[in-house]
N, CA and C atoms of all chains as a GROMACS GRO file, in nm:
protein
  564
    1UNK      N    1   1.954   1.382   2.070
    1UNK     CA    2   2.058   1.323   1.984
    1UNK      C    3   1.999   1.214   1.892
    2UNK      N    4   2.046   1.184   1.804
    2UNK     CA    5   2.023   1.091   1.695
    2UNK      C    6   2.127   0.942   1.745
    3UNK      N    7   2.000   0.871   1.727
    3UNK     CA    8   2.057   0.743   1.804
    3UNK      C    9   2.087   0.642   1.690
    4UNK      N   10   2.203   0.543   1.677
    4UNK     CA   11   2.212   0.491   1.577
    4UNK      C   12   2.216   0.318   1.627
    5UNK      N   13   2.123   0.236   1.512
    5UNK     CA   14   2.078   0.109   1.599
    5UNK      C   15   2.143   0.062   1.499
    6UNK      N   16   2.203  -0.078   1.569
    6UNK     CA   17   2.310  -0.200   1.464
    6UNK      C   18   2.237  -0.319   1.509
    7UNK      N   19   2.152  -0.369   1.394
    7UNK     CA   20   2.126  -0.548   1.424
    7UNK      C   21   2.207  -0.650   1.330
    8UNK      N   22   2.185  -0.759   1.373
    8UNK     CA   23   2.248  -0.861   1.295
    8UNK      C   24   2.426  -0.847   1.255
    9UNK      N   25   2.476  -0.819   1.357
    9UNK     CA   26   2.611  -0.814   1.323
    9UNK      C   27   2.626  -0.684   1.224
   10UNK      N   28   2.561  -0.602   1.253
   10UNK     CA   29   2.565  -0.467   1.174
   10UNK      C   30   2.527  -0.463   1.039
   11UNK      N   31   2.446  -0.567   0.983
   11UNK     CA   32   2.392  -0.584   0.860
   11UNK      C   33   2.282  -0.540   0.827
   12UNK      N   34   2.216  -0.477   0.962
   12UNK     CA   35   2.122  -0.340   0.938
   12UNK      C   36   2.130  -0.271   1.054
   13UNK      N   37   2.095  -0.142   0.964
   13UNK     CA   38   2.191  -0.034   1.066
   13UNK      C   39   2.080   0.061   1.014
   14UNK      N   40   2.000   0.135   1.168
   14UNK     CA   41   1.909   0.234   1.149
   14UNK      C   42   1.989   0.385   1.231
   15UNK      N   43   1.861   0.493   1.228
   15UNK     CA   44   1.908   0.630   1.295
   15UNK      C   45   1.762   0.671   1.334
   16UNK      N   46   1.747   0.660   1.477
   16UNK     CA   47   1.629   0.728   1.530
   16UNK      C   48   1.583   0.830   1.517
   17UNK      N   49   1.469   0.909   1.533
   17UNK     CA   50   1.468   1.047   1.541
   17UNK      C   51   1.287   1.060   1.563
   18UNK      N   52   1.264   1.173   1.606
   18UNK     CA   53   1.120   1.227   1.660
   18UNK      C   54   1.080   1.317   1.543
   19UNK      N   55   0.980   1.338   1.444
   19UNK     CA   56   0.993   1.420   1.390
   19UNK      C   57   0.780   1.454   1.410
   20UNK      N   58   0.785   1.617   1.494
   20UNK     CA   59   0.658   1.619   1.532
   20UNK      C   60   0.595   1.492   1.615
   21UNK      N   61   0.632   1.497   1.710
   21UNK     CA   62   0.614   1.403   1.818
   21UNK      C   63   0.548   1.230   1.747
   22UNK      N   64   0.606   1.210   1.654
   22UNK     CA   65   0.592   1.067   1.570
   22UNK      C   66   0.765   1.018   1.574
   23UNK      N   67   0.770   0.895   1.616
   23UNK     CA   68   0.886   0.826   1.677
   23UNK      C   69   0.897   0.729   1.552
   24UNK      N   70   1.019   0.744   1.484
   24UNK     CA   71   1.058   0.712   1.355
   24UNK      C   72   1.226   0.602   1.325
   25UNK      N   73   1.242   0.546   1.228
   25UNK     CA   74   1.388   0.544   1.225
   25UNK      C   75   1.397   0.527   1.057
   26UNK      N   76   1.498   0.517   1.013
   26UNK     CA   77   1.586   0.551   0.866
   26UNK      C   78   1.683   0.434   0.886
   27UNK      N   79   1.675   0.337   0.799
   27UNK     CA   80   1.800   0.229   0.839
   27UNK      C   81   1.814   0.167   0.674
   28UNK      N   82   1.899   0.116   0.666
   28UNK     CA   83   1.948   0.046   0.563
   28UNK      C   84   1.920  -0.118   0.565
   29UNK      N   85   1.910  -0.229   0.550
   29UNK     CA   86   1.936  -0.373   0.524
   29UNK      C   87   2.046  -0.464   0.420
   30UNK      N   88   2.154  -0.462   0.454
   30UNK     CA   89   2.200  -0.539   0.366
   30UNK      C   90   2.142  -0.653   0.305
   31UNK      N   91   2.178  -0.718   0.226
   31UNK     CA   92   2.125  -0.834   0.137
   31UNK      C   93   2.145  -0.982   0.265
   32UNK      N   94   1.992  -1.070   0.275
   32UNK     CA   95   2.017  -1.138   0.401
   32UNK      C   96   1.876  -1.150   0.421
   33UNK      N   97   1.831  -1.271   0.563
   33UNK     CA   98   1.749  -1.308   0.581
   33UNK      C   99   1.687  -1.260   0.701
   34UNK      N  100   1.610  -1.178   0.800
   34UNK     CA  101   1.603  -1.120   0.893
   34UNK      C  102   1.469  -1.195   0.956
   35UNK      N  103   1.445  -1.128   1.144
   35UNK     CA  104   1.317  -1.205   1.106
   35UNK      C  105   1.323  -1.086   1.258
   36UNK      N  106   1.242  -0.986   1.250
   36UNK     CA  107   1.227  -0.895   1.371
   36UNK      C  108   1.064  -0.874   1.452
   37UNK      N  109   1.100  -0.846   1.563
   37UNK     CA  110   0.992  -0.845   1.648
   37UNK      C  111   0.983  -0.713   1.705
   38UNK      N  112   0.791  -0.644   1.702
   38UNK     CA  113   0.791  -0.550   1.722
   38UNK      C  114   0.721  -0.529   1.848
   39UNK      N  115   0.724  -0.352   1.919
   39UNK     CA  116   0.673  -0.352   2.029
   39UNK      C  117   0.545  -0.297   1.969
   40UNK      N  118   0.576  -0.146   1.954
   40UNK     CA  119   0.439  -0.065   1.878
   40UNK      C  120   0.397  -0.083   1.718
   41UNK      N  121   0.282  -0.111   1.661
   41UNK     CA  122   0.271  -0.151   1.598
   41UNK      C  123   0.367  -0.030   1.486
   42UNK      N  124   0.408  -0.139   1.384
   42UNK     CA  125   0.514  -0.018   1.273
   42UNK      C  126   0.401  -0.008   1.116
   43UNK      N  127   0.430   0.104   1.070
   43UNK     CA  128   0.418   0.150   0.904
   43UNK      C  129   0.612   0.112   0.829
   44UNK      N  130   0.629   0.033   0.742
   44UNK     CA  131   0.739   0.024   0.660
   44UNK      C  132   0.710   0.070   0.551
   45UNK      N  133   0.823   0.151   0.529
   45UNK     CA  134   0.828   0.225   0.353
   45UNK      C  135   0.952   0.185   0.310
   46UNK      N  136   0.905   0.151   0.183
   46UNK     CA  137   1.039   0.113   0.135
   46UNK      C  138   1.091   0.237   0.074
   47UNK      N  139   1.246   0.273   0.086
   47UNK     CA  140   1.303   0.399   0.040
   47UNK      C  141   1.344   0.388  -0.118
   48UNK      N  142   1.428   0.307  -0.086
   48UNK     CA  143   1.522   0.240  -0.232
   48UNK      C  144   1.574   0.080  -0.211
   49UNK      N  145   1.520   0.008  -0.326
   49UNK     CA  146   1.540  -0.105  -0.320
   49UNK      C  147   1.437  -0.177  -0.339
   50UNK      N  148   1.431  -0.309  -0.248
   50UNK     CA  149   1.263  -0.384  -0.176
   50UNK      C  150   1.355  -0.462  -0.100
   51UNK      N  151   1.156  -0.501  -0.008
   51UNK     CA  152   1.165  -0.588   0.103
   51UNK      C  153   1.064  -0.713   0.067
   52UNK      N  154   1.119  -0.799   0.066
   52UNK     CA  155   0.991  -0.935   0.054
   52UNK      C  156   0.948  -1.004   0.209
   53UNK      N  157   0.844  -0.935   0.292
   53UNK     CA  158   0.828  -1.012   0.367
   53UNK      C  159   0.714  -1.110   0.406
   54UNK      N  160   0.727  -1.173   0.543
   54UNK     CA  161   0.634  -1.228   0.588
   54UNK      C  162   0.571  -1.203   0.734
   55UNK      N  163   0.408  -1.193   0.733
   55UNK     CA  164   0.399  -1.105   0.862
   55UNK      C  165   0.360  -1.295   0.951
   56UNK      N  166   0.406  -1.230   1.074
   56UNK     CA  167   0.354  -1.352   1.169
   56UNK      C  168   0.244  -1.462   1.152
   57UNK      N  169   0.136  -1.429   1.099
   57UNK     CA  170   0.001  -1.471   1.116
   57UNK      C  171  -0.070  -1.497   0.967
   58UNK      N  172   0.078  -1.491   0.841
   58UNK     CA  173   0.038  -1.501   0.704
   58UNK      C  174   0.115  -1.587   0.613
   59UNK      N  175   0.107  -1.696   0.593
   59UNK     CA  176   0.162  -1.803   0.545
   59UNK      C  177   0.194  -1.716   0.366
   60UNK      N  178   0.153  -1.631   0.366
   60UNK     CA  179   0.243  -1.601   0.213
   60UNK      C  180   0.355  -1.478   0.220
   61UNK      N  181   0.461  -1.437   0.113
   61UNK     CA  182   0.538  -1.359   0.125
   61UNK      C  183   0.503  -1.256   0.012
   62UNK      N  184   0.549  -1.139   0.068
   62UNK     CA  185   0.476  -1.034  -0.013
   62UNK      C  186   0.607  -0.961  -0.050
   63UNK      N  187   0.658  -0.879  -0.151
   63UNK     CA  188   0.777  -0.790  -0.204
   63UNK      C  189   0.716  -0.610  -0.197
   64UNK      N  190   0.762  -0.602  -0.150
   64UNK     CA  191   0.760  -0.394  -0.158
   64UNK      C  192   0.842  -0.399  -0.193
   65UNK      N  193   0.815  -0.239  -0.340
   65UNK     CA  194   0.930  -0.188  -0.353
   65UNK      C  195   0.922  -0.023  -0.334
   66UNK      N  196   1.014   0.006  -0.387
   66UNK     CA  197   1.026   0.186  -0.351
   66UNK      C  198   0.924   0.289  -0.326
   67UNK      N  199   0.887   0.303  -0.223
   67UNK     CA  200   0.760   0.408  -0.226
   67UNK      C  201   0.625   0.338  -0.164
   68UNK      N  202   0.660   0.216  -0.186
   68UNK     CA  203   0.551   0.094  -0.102
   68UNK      C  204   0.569   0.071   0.058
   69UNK      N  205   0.418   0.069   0.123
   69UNK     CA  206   0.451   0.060   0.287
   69UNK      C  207   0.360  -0.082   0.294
   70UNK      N  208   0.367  -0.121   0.421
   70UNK     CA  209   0.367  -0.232   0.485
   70UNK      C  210   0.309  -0.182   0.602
   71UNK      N  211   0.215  -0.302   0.700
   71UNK     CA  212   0.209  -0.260   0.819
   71UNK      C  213   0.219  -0.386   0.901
   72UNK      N  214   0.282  -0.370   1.007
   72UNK     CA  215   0.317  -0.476   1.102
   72UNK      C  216   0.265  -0.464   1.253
   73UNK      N  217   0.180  -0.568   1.275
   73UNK     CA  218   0.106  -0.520   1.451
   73UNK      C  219   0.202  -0.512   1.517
   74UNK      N  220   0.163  -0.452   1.665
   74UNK     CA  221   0.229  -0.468   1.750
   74UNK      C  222   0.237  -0.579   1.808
   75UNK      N  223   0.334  -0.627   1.903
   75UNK     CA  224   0.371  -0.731   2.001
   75UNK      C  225   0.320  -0.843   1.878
   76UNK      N  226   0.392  -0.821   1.800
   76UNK     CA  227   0.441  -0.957   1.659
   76UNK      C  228   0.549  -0.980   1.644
   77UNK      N  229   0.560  -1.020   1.471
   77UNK     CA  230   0.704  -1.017   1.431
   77UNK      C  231   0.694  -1.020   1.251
   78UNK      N  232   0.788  -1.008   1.229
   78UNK     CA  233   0.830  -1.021   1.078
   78UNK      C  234   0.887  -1.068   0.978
   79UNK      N  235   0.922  -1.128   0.897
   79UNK     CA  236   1.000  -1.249   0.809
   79UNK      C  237   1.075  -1.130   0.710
   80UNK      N  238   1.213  -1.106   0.693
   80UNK     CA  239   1.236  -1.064   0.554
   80UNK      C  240   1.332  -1.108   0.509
   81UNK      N  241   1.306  -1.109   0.320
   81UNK     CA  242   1.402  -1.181   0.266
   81UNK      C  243   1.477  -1.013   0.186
   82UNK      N  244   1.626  -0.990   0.212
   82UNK     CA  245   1.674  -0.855   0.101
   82UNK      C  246   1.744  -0.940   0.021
   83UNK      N  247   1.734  -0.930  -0.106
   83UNK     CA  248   1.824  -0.984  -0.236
   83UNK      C  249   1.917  -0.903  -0.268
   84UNK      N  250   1.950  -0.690  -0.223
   84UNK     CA  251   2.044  -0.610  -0.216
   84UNK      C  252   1.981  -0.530  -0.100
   85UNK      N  253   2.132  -0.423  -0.097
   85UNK     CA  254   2.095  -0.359  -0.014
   85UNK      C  255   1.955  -0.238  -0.027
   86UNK      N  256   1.889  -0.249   0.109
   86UNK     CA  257   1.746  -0.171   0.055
   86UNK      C  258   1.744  -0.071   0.202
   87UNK      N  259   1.700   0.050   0.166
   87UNK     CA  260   1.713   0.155   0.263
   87UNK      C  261   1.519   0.207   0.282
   88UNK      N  262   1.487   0.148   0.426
   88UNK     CA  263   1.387   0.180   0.481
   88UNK      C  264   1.317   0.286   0.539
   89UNK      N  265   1.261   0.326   0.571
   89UNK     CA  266   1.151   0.391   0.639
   89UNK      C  267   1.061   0.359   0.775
   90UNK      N  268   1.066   0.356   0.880
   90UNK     CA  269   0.966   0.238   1.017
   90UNK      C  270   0.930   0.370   1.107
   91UNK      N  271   0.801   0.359   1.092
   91UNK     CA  272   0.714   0.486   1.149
   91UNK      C  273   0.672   0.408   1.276
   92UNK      N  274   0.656   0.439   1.425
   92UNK     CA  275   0.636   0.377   1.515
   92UNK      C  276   0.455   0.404   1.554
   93UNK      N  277   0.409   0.369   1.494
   93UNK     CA  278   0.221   0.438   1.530
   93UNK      C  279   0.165   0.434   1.645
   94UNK      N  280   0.235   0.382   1.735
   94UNK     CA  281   0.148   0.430   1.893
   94UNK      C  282   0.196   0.573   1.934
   95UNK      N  283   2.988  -0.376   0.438
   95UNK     CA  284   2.968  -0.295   0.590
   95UNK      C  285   2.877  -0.180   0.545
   96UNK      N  286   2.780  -0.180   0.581
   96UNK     CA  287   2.718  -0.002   0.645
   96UNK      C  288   2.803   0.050   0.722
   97UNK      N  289   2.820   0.210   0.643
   97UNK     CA  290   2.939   0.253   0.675
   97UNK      C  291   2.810   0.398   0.780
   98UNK      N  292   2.805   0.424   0.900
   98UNK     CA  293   2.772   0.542   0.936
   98UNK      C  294   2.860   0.672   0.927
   99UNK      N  295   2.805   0.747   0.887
   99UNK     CA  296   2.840   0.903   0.918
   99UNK      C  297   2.787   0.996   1.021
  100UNK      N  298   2.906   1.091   1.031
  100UNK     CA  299   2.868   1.156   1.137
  100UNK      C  300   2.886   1.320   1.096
  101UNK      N  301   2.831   1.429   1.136
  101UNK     CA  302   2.862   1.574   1.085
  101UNK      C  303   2.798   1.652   1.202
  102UNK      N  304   2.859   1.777   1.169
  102UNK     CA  305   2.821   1.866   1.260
  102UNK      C  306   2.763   1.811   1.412
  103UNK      N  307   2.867   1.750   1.470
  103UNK     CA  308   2.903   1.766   1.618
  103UNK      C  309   2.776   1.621   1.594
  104UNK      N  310   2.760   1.560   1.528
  104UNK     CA  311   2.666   1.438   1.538
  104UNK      C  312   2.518   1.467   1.517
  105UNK      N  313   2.521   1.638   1.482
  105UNK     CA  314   2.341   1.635   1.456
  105UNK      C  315   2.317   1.610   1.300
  106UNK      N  316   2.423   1.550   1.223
  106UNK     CA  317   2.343   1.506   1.089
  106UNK      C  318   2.433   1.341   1.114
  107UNK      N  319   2.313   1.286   1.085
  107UNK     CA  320   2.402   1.164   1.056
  107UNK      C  321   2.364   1.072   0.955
  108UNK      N  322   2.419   0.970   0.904
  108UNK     CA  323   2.387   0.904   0.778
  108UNK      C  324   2.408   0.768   0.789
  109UNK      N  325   2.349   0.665   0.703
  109UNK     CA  326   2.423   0.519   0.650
  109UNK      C  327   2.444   0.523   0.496
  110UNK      N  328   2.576   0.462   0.468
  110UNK     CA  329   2.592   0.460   0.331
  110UNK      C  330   2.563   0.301   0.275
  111UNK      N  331   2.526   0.324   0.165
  111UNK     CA  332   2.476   0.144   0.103
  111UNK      C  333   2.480   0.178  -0.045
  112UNK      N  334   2.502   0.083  -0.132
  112UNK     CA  335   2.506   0.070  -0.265
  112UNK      C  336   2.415  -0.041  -0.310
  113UNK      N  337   2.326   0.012  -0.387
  113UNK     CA  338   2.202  -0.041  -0.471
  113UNK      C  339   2.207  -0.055  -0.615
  114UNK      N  340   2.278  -0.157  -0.644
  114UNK     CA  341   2.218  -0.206  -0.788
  114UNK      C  342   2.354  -0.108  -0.834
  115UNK      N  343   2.440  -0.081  -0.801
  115UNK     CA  344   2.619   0.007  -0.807
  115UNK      C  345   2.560   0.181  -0.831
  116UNK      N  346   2.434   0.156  -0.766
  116UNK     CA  347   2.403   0.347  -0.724
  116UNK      C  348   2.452   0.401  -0.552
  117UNK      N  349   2.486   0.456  -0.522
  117UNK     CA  350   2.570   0.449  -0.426
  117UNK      C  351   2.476   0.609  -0.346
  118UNK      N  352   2.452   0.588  -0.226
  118UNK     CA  353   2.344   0.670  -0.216
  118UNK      C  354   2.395   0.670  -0.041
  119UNK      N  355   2.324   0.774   0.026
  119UNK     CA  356   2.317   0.761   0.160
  119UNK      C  357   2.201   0.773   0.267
  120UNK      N  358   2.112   0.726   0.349
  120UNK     CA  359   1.994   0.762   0.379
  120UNK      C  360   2.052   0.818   0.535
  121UNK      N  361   1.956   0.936   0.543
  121UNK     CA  362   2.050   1.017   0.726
  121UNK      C  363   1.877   1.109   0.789
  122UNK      N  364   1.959   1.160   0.859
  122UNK     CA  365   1.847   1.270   0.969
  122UNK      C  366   1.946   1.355   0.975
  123UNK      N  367   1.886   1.485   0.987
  123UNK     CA  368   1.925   1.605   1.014
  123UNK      C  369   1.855   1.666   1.100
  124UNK      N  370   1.910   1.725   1.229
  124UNK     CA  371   1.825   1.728   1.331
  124UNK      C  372   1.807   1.870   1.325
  125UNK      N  373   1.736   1.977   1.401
  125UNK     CA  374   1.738   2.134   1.370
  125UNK      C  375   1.839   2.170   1.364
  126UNK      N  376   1.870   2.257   1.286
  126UNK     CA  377   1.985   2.376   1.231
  126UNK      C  378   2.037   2.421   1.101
  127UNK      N  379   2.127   2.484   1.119
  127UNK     CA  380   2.160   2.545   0.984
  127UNK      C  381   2.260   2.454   0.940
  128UNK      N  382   2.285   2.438   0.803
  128UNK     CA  383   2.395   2.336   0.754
  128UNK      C  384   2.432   2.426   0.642
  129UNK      N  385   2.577   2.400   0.635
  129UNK     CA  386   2.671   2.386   0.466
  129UNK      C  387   2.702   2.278   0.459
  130UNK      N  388   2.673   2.210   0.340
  130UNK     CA  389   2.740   2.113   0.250
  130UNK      C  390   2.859   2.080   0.166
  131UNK      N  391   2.912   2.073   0.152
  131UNK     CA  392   2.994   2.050   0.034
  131UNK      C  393   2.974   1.922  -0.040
  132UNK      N  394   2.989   1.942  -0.196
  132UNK     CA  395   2.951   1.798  -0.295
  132UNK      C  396   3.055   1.765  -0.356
  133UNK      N  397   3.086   1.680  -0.379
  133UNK     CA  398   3.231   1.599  -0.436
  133UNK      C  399   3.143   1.562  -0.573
  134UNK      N  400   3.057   1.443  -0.557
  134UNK     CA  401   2.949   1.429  -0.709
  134UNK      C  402   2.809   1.476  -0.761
  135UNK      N  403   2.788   1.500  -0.814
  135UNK     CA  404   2.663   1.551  -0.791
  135UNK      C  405   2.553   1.485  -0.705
  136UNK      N  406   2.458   1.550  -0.646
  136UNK     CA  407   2.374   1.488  -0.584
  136UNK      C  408   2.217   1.519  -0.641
  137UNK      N  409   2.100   1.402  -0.600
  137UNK     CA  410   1.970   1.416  -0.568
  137UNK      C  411   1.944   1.361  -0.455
  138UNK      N  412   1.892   1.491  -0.370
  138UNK     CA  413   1.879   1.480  -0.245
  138UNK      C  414   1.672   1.478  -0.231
  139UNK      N  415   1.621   1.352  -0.138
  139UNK     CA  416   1.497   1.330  -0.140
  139UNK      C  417   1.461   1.326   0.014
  140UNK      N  418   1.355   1.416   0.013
  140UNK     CA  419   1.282   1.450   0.144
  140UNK      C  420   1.223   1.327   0.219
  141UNK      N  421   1.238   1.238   0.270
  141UNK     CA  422   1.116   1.129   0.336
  141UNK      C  423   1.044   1.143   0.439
  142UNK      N  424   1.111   1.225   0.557
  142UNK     CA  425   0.989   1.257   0.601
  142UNK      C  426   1.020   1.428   0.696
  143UNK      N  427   0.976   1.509   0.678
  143UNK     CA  428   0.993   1.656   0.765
  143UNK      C  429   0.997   1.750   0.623
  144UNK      N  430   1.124   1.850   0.651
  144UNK     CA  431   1.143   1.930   0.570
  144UNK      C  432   1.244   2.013   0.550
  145UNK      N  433   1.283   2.005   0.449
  145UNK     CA  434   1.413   2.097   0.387
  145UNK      C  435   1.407   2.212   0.322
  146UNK      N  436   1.498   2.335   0.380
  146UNK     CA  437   1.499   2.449   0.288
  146UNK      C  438   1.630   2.469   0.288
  147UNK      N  439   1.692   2.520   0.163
  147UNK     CA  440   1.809   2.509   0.127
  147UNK      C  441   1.851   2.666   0.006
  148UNK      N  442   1.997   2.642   0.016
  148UNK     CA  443   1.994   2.765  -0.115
  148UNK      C  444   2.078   2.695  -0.145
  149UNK      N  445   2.095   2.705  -0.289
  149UNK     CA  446   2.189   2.579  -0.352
  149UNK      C  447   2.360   2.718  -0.382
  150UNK      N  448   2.476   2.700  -0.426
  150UNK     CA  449   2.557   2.850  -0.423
  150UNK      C  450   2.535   2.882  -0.487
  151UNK      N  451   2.479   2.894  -0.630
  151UNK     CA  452   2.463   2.966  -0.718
  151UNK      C  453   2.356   3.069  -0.702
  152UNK      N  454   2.244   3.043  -0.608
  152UNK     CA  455   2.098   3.059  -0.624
  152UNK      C  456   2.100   3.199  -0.468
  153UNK      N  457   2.017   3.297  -0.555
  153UNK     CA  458   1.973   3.392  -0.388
  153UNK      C  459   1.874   3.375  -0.350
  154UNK      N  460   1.797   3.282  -0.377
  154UNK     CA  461   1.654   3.243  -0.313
  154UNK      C  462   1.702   3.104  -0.274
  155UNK      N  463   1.557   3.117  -0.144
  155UNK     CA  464   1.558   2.954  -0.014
  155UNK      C  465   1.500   2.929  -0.091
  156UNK      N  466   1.479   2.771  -0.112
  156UNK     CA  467   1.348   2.671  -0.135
  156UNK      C  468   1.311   2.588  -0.020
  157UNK      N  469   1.193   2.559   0.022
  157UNK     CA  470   1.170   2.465   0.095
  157UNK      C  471   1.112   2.312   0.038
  158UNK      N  472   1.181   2.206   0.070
  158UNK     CA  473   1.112   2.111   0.011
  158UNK      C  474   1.027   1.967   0.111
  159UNK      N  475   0.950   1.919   0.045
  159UNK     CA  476   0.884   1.844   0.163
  159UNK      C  477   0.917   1.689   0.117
  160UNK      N  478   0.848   1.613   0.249
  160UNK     CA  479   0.814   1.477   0.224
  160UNK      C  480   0.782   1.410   0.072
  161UNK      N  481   0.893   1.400   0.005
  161UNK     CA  482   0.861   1.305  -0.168
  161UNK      C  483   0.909   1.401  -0.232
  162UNK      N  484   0.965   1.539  -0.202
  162UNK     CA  485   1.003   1.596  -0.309
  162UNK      C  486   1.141   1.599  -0.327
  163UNK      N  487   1.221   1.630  -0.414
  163UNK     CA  488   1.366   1.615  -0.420
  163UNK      C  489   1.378   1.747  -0.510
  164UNK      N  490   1.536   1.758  -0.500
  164UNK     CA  491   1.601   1.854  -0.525
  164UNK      C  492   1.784   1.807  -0.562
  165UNK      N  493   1.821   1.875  -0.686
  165UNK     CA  494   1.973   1.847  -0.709
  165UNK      C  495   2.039   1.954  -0.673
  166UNK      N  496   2.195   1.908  -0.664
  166UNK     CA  497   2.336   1.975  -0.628
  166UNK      C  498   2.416   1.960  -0.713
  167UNK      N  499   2.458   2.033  -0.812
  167UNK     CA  500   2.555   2.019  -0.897
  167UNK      C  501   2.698   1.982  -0.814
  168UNK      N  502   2.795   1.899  -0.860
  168UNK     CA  503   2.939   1.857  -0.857
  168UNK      C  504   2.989   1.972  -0.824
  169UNK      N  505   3.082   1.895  -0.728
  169UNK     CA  506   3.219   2.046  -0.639
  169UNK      C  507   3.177   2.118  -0.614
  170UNK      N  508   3.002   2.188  -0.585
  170UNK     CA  509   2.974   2.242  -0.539
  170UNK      C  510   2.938   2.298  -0.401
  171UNK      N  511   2.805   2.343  -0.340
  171UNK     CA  512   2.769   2.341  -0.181
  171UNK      C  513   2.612   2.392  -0.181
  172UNK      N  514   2.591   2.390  -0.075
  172UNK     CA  515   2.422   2.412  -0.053
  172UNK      C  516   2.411   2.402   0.082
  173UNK      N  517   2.285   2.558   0.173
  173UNK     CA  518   2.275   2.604   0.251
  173UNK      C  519   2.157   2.476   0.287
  174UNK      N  520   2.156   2.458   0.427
  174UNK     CA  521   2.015   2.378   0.470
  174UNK      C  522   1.982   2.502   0.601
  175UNK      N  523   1.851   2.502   0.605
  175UNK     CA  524   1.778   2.548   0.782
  175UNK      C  525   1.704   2.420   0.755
  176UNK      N  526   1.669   2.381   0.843
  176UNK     CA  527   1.593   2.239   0.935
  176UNK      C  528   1.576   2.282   1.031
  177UNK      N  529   1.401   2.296   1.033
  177UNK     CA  530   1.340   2.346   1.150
  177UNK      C  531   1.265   2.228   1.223
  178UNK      N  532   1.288   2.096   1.195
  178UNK     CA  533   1.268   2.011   1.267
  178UNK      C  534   1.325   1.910   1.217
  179UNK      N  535   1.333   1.767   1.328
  179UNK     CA  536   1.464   1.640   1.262
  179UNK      C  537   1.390   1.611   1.112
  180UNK      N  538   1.457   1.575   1.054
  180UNK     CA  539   1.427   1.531   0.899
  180UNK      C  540   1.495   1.444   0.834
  181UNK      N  541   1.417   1.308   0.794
  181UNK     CA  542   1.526   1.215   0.700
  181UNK      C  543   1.526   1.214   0.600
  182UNK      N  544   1.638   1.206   0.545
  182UNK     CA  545   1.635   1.236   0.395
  182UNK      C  546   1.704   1.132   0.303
  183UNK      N  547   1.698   1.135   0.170
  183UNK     CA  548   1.818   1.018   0.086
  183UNK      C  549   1.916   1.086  -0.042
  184UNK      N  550   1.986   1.058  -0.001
  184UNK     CA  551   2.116   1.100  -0.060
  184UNK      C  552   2.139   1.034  -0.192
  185UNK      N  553   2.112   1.052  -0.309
  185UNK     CA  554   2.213   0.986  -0.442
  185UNK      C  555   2.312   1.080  -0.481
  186UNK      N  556   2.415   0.986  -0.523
  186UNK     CA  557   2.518   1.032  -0.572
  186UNK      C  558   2.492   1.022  -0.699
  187UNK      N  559   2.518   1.099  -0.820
  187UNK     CA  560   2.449   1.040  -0.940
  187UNK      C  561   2.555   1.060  -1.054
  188UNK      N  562   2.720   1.036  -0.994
  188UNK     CA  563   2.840   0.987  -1.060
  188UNK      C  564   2.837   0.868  -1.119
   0.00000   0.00000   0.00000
């Protein structure tokens, strides 16, 4: 089944799925300040929109936009700023 | 609000979000056969697996992959097989 994840008071809202044994999700971000922590290290693509973030261990902020990925270690975390709503991509790489 | 969707017994599902007043949906489609129906026209974009489809007008499948897209003319419909989960993005392009 397709699992559907709600953070932040439902202000981002993903949909799990396996595609060829690679563990994935599809989520949206409303416009807002987030700040998430990961287990396995992630690949982010941005779908439509951008993401301006900040990784744990990097005092500057960086913007992706559409078609642009990101990578975030594992057992970290992440800073993001959305200015609209922006629809993601988070590839799980372990 | 991210609005989720749900179809065919919950194996397609979606989030809806509006970008910049483009109004779009990002989902997974898990294996099977699908009909659609379109209210506006659509461009529908592969992100990650794969889509084959017959649009109604058309007697040939296409299959399309990861980055490629494909349109749906208005009030129309379009066949999917999904031979594995697949996310995809939805514009409406009313």
């Amino acid at each position: 089944m397709l699992k559907v994840n709600e953070y932040f008071d439902g202000n981002v809202k993903s949909i799990g799925f396996e595609h060829a044994s690679d563990k994935s999700t599809v989520g949206v971000m409303n416009t807002g300040d987030y700040l998430f922590n990961t287990g396995a290290p992630e690949r982010m693509t941005v779908i439509k929109g951008a993401l301006t973030i900040q990784l744990a261990n990097d005092d500057k902020w960086h913007t992706y936009e559409q078609g642009q990925s990101f990578h975030v270690a594992g057992d970290s975390s992440f800073k993001l700023q959305v200015t609209a709503p922006t629809a993601y991509l988070c590839e799980f790489l372990d």
